[in-house]
C-alpha positions as CSV (number, residue, x, y, z in Angstrom):
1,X,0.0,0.0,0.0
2,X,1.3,3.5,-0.8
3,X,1.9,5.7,1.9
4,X,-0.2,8.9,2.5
5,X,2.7,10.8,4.3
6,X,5.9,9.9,4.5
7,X,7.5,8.8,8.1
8,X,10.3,9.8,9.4
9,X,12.8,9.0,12.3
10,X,14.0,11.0,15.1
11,X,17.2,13.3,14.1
12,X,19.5,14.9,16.4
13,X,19.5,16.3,20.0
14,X,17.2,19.3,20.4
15,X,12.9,18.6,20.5
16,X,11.4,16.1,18.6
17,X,7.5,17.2,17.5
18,X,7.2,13.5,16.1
19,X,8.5,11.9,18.9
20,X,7.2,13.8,21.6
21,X,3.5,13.2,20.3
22,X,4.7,9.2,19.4
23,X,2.2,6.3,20.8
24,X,2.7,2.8,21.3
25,X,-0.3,0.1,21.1
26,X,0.1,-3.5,21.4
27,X,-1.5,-5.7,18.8
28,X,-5.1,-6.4,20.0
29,X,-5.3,-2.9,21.5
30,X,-7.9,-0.4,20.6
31,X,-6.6,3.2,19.4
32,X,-10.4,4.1,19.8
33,X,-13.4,2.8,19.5
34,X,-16.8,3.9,17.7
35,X,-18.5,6.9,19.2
36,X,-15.5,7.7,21.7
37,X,-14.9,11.8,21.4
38,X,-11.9,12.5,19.8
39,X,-9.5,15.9,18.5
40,X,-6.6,14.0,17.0
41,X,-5.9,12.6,13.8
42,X,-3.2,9.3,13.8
43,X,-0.2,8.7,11.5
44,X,1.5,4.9,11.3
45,X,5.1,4.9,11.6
46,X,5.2,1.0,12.7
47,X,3.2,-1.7,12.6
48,X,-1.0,-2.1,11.2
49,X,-4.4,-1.0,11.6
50,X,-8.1,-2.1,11.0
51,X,-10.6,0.5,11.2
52,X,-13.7,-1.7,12.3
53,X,-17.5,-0.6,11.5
54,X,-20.6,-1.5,13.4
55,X,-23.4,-1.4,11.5
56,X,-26.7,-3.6,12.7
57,X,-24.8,-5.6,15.2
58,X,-22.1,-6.6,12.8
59,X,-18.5,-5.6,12.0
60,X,-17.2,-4.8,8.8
61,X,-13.8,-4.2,8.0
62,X,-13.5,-0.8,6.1
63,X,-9.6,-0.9,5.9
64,X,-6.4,-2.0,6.5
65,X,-4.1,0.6,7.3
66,X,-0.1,0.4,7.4
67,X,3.1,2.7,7.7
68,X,2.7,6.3,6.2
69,X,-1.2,5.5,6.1
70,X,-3.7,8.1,8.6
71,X,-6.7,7.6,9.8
72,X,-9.2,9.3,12.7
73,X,-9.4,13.2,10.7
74,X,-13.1,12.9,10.8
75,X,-13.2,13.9,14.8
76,X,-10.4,15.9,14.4
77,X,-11.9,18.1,11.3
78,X,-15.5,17.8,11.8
79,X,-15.7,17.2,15.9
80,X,-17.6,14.2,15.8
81,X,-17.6,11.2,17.5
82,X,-15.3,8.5,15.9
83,X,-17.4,6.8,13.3
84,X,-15.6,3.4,13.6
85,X,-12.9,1.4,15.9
86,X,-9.3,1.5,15.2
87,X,-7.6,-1.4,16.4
88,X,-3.5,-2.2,16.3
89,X,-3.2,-5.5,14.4
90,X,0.4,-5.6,15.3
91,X,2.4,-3.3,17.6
92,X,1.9,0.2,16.6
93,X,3.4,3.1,16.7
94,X,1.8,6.2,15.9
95,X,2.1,9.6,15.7
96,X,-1.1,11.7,17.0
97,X,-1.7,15.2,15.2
98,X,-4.4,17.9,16.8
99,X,-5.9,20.2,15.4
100,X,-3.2,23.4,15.4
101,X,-0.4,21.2,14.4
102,X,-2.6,19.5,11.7
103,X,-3.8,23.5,10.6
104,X,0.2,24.3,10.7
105,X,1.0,21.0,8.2
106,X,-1.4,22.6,5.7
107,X,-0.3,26.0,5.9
108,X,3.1,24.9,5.5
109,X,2.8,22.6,2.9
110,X,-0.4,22.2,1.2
111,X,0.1,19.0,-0.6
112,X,-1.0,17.5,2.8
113,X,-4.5,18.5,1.7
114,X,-4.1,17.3,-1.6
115,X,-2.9,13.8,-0.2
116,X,-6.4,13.7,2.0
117,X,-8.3,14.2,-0.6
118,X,-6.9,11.3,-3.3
119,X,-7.2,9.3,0.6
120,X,-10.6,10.4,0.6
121,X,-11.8,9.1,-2.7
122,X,-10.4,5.9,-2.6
123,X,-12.3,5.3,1.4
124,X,-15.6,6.7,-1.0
125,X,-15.1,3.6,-3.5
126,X,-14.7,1.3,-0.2
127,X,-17.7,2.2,1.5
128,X,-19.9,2.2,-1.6
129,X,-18.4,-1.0,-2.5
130,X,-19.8,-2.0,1.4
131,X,-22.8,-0.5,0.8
132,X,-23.7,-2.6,-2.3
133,X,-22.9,-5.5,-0.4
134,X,-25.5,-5.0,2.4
135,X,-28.3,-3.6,-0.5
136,X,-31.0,-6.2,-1.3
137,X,-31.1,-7.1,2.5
138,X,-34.3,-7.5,4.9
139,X,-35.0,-4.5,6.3
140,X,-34.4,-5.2,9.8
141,X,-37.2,-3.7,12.6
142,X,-34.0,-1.2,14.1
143,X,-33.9,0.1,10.9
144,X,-38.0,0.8,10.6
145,X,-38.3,2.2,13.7
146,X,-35.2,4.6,12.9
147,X,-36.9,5.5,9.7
148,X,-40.4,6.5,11.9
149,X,-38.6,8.2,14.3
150,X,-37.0,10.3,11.4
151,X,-40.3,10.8,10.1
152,X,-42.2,11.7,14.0
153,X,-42.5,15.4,14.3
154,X,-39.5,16.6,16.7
155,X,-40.1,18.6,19.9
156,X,-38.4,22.1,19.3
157,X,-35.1,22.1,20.6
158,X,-34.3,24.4,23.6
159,X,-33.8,27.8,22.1
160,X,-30.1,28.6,23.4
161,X,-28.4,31.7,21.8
162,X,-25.7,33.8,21.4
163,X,-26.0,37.9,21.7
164,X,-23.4,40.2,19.8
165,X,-22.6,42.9,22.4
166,X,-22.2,45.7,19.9
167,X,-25.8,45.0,18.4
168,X,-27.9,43.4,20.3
169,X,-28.1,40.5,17.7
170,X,-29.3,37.6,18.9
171,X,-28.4,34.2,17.2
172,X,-29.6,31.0,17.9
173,X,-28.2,27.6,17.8
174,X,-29.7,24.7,15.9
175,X,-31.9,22.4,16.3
176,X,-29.6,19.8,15.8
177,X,-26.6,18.5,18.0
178,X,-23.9,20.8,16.2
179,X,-24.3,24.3,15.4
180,X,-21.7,26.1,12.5
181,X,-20.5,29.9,12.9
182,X,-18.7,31.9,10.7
183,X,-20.0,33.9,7.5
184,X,-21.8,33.0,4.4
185,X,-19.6,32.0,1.1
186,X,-21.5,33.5,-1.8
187,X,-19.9,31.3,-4.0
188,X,-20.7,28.1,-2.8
189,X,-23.9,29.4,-0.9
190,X,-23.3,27.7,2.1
191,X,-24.8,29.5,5.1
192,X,-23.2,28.5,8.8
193,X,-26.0,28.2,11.3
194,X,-25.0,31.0,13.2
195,X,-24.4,33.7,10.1
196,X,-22.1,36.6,11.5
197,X,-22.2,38.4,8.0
198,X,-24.6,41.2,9.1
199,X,-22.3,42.4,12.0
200,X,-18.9,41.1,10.6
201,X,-17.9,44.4,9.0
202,X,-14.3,44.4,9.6
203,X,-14.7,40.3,7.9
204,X,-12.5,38.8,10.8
205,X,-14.8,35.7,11.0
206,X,-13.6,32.5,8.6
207,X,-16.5,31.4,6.3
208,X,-16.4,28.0,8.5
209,X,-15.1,29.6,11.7
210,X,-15.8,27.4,14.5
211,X,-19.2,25.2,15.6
212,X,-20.6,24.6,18.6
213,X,-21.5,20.6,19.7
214,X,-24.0,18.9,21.8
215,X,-22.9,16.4,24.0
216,X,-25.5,14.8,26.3
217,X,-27.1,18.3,28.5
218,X,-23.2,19.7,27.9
219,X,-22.3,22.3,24.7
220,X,-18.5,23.0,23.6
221,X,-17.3,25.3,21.1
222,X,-14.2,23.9,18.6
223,X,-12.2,26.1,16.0
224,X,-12.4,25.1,12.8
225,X,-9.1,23.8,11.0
226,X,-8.1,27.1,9.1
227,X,-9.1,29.9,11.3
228,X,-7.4,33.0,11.1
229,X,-8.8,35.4,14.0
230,X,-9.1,33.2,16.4
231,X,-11.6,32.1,19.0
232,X,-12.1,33.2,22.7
233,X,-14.0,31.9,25.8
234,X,-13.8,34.1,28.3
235,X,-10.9,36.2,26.8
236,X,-8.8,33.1,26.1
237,X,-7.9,32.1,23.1
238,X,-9.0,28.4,22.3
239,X,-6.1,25.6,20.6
240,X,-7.4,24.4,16.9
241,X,-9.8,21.7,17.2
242,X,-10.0,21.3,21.2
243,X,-13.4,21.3,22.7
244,X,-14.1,24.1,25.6
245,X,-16.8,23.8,27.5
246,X,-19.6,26.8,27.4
247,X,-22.2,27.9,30.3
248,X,-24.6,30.1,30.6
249,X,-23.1,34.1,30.4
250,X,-19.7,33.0,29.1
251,X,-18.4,36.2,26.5
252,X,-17.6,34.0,23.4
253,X,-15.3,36.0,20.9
254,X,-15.5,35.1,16.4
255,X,-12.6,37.1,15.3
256,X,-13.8,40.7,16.7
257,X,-17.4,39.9,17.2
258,X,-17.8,39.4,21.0
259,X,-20.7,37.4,22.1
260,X,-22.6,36.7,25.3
261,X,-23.4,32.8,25.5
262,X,-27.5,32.6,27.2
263,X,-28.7,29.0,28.0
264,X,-32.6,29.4,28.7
Protein backbone atom coordinates (compact mmCIF):
# COMPACT_ATOMS: atom_id res chain seq x y z
CA UNK A 1 0.00 0.00 0.00
CA UNK A 2 1.33 3.53 -0.83
CA UNK A 3 1.86 5.65 1.86
CA UNK A 4 -0.16 8.86 2.49
CA UNK A 5 2.71 10.75 4.32
CA UNK A 6 5.91 9.91 4.53
CA UNK A 7 7.48 8.85 8.09
CA UNK A 8 10.28 9.78 9.39
CA UNK A 9 12.79 8.96 12.32
CA UNK A 10 14.01 11.03 15.05
CA UNK A 11 17.19 13.28 14.12
CA UNK A 12 19.51 14.90 16.44
CA UNK A 13 19.50 16.27 20.01
CA UNK A 14 17.15 19.28 20.43
CA UNK A 15 12.89 18.59 20.45
CA UNK A 16 11.35 16.11 18.61
CA UNK A 17 7.53 17.19 17.55
CA UNK A 18 7.16 13.47 16.11
CA UNK A 19 8.55 11.93 18.94
CA UNK A 20 7.18 13.83 21.55
CA UNK A 21 3.49 13.15 20.27
CA UNK A 22 4.68 9.24 19.38
CA UNK A 23 2.16 6.34 20.77
CA UNK A 24 2.74 2.81 21.31
CA UNK A 25 -0.29 0.08 21.14
CA UNK A 26 0.14 -3.47 21.40
CA UNK A 27 -1.45 -5.74 18.84
CA UNK A 28 -5.15 -6.37 20.00
CA UNK A 29 -5.25 -2.90 21.46
CA UNK A 30 -7.91 -0.36 20.57
CA UNK A 31 -6.56 3.22 19.36
CA UNK A 32 -10.42 4.11 19.85
CA UNK A 33 -13.41 2.78 19.53
CA UNK A 34 -16.82 3.95 17.67
CA UNK A 35 -18.51 6.92 19.20
CA UNK A 36 -15.54 7.67 21.74
CA UNK A 37 -14.85 11.83 21.37
CA UNK A 38 -11.91 12.48 19.77
CA UNK A 39 -9.52 15.94 18.47
CA UNK A 40 -6.61 13.98 16.98
CA UNK A 41 -5.89 12.57 13.76
CA UNK A 42 -3.25 9.27 13.79
CA UNK A 43 -0.23 8.73 11.48
CA UNK A 44 1.49 4.92 11.34
CA UNK A 45 5.13 4.85 11.56
CA UNK A 46 5.23 1.04 12.67
CA UNK A 47 3.21 -1.73 12.58
CA UNK A 48 -1.01 -2.12 11.16
CA UNK A 49 -4.37 -1.02 11.61
CA UNK A 50 -8.10 -2.08 10.99
CA UNK A 51 -10.64 0.54 11.23
CA UNK A 52 -13.66 -1.65 12.27
CA UNK A 53 -17.49 -0.63 11.54
CA UNK A 54 -20.59 -1.50 13.39
CA UNK A 55 -23.45 -1.39 11.45
CA UNK A 56 -26.71 -3.63 12.69
CA UNK A 57 -24.76 -5.56 15.23
CA UNK A 58 -22.11 -6.60 12.77
CA UNK A 59 -18.49 -5.59 12.00
CA UNK A 60 -17.23 -4.82 8.83
CA UNK A 61 -13.78 -4.22 7.99
CA UNK A 62 -13.51 -0.75 6.13
CA UNK A 63 -9.60 -0.86 5.90
CA UNK A 64 -6.35 -1.98 6.51
CA UNK A 65 -4.05 0.62 7.32
CA UNK A 66 -0.12 0.40 7.37
CA UNK A 67 3.05 2.68 7.66
CA UNK A 68 2.74 6.28 6.20
CA UNK A 69 -1.16 5.49 6.12
CA UNK A 70 -3.72 8.10 8.62
CA UNK A 71 -6.73 7.64 9.78
CA UNK A 72 -9.25 9.29 12.74
CA UNK A 73 -9.42 13.22 10.68
CA UNK A 74 -13.06 12.91 10.80
CA UNK A 75 -13.16 13.87 14.75
CA UNK A 76 -10.45 15.92 14.39
CA UNK A 77 -11.86 18.13 11.34
CA UNK A 78 -15.52 17.76 11.77
CA UNK A 79 -15.66 17.18 15.88
CA UNK A 80 -17.58 14.22 15.82
CA UNK A 81 -17.60 11.25 17.55
CA UNK A 82 -15.28 8.55 15.95
CA UNK A 83 -17.43 6.82 13.35
CA UNK A 84 -15.64 3.37 13.57
CA UNK A 85 -12.93 1.38 15.92
CA UNK A 86 -9.31 1.49 15.25
CA UNK A 87 -7.60 -1.42 16.37
CA UNK A 88 -3.51 -2.22 16.33
CA UNK A 89 -3.24 -5.52 14.37
CA UNK A 90 0.43 -5.59 15.32
CA UNK A 91 2.38 -3.31 17.59
CA UNK A 92 1.89 0.18 16.60
CA UNK A 93 3.35 3.13 16.70
CA UNK A 94 1.83 6.23 15.87
CA UNK A 95 2.06 9.61 15.72
CA UNK A 96 -1.08 11.74 17.04
CA UNK A 97 -1.65 15.18 15.18
CA UNK A 98 -4.39 17.91 16.82
CA UNK A 99 -5.93 20.22 15.42
CA UNK A 100 -3.17 23.42 15.40
CA UNK A 101 -0.44 21.24 14.40
CA UNK A 102 -2.63 19.47 11.72
CA UNK A 103 -3.79 23.52 10.63
CA UNK A 104 0.20 24.27 10.69
CA UNK A 105 0.97 21.03 8.17
CA UNK A 106 -1.43 22.58 5.72
CA UNK A 107 -0.32 26.05 5.90
CA UNK A 108 3.05 24.92 5.46
CA UNK A 109 2.77 22.56 2.86
CA UNK A 110 -0.39 22.17 1.19
CA UNK A 111 0.09 18.98 -0.55
CA UNK A 112 -1.02 17.52 2.82
CA UNK A 113 -4.51 18.52 1.71
CA UNK A 114 -4.08 17.26 -1.55
CA UNK A 115 -2.93 13.84 -0.18
CA UNK A 116 -6.37 13.67 2.02
CA UNK A 117 -8.32 14.21 -0.65
CA UNK A 118 -6.86 11.27 -3.27
CA UNK A 119 -7.24 9.35 0.59
CA UNK A 120 -10.63 10.37 0.62
CA UNK A 121 -11.78 9.15 -2.65
CA UNK A 122 -10.36 5.94 -2.61
CA UNK A 123 -12.28 5.29 1.36
CA UNK A 124 -15.61 6.74 -0.97
CA UNK A 125 -15.14 3.58 -3.48
CA UNK A 126 -14.68 1.31 -0.20
CA UNK A 127 -17.69 2.20 1.49
CA UNK A 128 -19.88 2.16 -1.63
CA UNK A 129 -18.39 -0.99 -2.51
CA UNK A 130 -19.84 -1.98 1.40
CA UNK A 131 -22.83 -0.54 0.79
CA UNK A 132 -23.70 -2.56 -2.27
CA UNK A 133 -22.86 -5.53 -0.41
CA UNK A 134 -25.49 -4.96 2.44
CA UNK A 135 -28.31 -3.55 -0.46
CA UNK A 136 -31.01 -6.18 -1.26
CA UNK A 137 -31.06 -7.08 2.51
CA UNK A 138 -34.26 -7.49 4.88
CA UNK A 139 -34.97 -4.48 6.31
CA UNK A 140 -34.43 -5.20 9.85
CA UNK A 141 -37.17 -3.74 12.62
CA UNK A 142 -33.97 -1.24 14.08
CA UNK A 143 -33.91 0.11 10.86
CA UNK A 144 -37.99 0.79 10.62
CA UNK A 145 -38.28 2.21 13.70
CA UNK A 146 -35.18 4.56 12.93
CA UNK A 147 -36.89 5.47 9.67
CA UNK A 148 -40.40 6.51 11.92
CA UNK A 149 -38.55 8.25 14.29
CA UNK A 150 -36.99 10.31 11.38
CA UNK A 151 -40.31 10.79 10.08
CA UNK A 152 -42.17 11.66 14.00
CA UNK A 153 -42.49 15.39 14.27
CA UNK A 154 -39.47 16.58 16.67
CA UNK A 155 -40.15 18.57 19.92
CA UNK A 156 -38.38 22.05 19.32
CA UNK A 157 -35.08 22.06 20.57
CA UNK A 158 -34.29 24.39 23.55
CA UNK A 159 -33.76 27.82 22.14
CA UNK A 160 -30.06 28.60 23.38
CA UNK A 161 -28.42 31.74 21.78
CA UNK A 162 -25.71 33.83 21.41
CA UNK A 163 -25.97 37.86 21.73
CA UNK A 164 -23.43 40.24 19.81
CA UNK A 165 -22.61 42.86 22.37
CA UNK A 166 -22.23 45.70 19.91
CA UNK A 167 -25.84 44.95 18.38
CA UNK A 168 -27.93 43.37 20.34
CA UNK A 169 -28.14 40.48 17.71
CA UNK A 170 -29.26 37.62 18.93
CA UNK A 171 -28.40 34.20 17.16
CA UNK A 172 -29.60 30.98 17.94
CA UNK A 173 -28.19 27.57 17.82
CA UNK A 174 -29.68 24.72 15.89
CA UNK A 175 -31.93 22.43 16.31
CA UNK A 176 -29.57 19.83 15.81
CA UNK A 177 -26.57 18.53 18.05
CA UNK A 178 -23.91 20.81 16.19
CA UNK A 179 -24.28 24.35 15.40
CA UNK A 180 -21.65 26.14 12.51
CA UNK A 181 -20.51 29.88 12.89
CA UNK A 182 -18.68 31.87 10.72
CA UNK A 183 -20.02 33.94 7.50
CA UNK A 184 -21.84 33.01 4.41
CA UNK A 185 -19.65 32.03 1.08
CA UNK A 186 -21.53 33.49 -1.77
CA UNK A 187 -19.86 31.29 -4.05
CA UNK A 188 -20.68 28.06 -2.77
CA UNK A 189 -23.94 29.42 -0.86
CA UNK A 190 -23.27 27.74 2.06
CA UNK A 191 -24.77 29.48 5.06
CA UNK A 192 -23.20 28.49 8.83
CA UNK A 193 -26.05 28.16 11.27
CA UNK A 194 -25.01 31.05 13.18
CA UNK A 195 -24.36 33.73 10.06
CA UNK A 196 -22.08 36.64 11.46
CA UNK A 197 -22.16 38.36 8.00
CA UNK A 198 -24.57 41.24 9.12
CA UNK A 199 -22.28 42.40 11.95
CA UNK A 200 -18.87 41.13 10.64
CA UNK A 201 -17.89 44.38 9.00
CA UNK A 202 -14.31 44.41 9.56
CA UNK A 203 -14.74 40.27 7.93
CA UNK A 204 -12.48 38.81 10.76
CA UNK A 205 -14.84 35.71 11.03
CA UNK A 206 -13.64 32.48 8.64
CA UNK A 207 -16.49 31.40 6.27
CA UNK A 208 -16.36 28.04 8.49
CA UNK A 209 -15.11 29.65 11.69
CA UNK A 210 -15.78 27.37 14.46
CA UNK A 211 -19.17 25.16 15.65
CA UNK A 212 -20.63 24.55 18.60
CA UNK A 213 -21.47 20.56 19.74
CA UNK A 214 -24.04 18.95 21.76
CA UNK A 215 -22.92 16.35 24.03
CA UNK A 216 -25.51 14.83 26.32
CA UNK A 217 -27.08 18.35 28.48
CA UNK A 218 -23.21 19.73 27.86
CA UNK A 219 -22.31 22.26 24.75
CA UNK A 220 -18.47 23.00 23.62
CA UNK A 221 -17.34 25.27 21.09
CA UNK A 222 -14.18 23.91 18.55
CA UNK A 223 -12.20 26.06 16.04
CA UNK A 224 -12.39 25.07 12.80
CA UNK A 225 -9.09 23.84 11.04
CA UNK A 226 -8.11 27.09 9.08
CA UNK A 227 -9.11 29.93 11.34
CA UNK A 228 -7.41 32.96 11.06
CA UNK A 229 -8.83 35.36 14.03
CA UNK A 230 -9.07 33.20 16.36
CA UNK A 231 -11.55 32.07 19.02
CA UNK A 232 -12.12 33.24 22.68
CA UNK A 233 -13.95 31.94 25.82
CA UNK A 234 -13.84 34.13 28.26
CA UNK A 235 -10.85 36.17 26.80
CA UNK A 236 -8.85 33.13 26.15
CA UNK A 237 -7.92 32.05 23.10
CA UNK A 238 -8.97 28.37 22.27
CA UNK A 239 -6.09 25.61 20.58
CA UNK A 240 -7.44 24.39 16.95
CA UNK A 241 -9.75 21.66 17.22
CA UNK A 242 -9.95 21.27 21.16
CA UNK A 243 -13.37 21.31 22.72
CA UNK A 244 -14.08 24.14 25.65
CA UNK A 245 -16.82 23.81 27.50
CA UNK A 246 -19.60 26.79 27.41
CA UNK A 247 -22.18 27.87 30.33
CA UNK A 248 -24.65 30.15 30.65
CA UNK A 249 -23.12 34.05 30.43
CA UNK A 250 -19.73 32.97 29.15
CA UNK A 251 -18.42 36.23 26.49
CA UNK A 252 -17.62 33.96 23.36
CA UNK A 253 -15.30 35.98 20.89
CA UNK A 254 -15.51 35.12 16.40
CA UNK A 255 -12.55 37.15 15.33
CA UNK A 256 -13.77 40.71 16.72
CA UNK A 257 -17.43 39.86 17.24
CA UNK A 258 -17.81 39.37 20.98
CA UNK A 259 -20.73 37.42 22.14
CA UNK A 260 -22.59 36.66 25.34
CA UNK A 261 -23.43 32.80 25.48
CA UNK A 262 -27.46 32.60 27.23
CA UNK A 263 -28.71 29.02 28.03
CA UNK A 264 -32.57 29.43 28.72
Amino acid sequence: MKAVFKTTGGGGGGKDPVRDSQLAFASGEYIFQQGDLGTEMFIIQEGAVDIIKHIGGESHLLSHLEKGDFFGEMALLEALPRSADAVAVTDVKVVAINGSRFDEMLRKNPEVAVRIIRKYSKRLREANTLLEKLAGREVDVDHVSMDATRMAPQPKAKRHRVIDEASGTAFHFSNGDETTIGRADPVTGILPDIDLTSVDTNRSVSRRHAKIVKTGDDYHVLEEVGTVNGTYVNDQRIPTGVPVMLHNGDLLKIGLIAMKVVFD
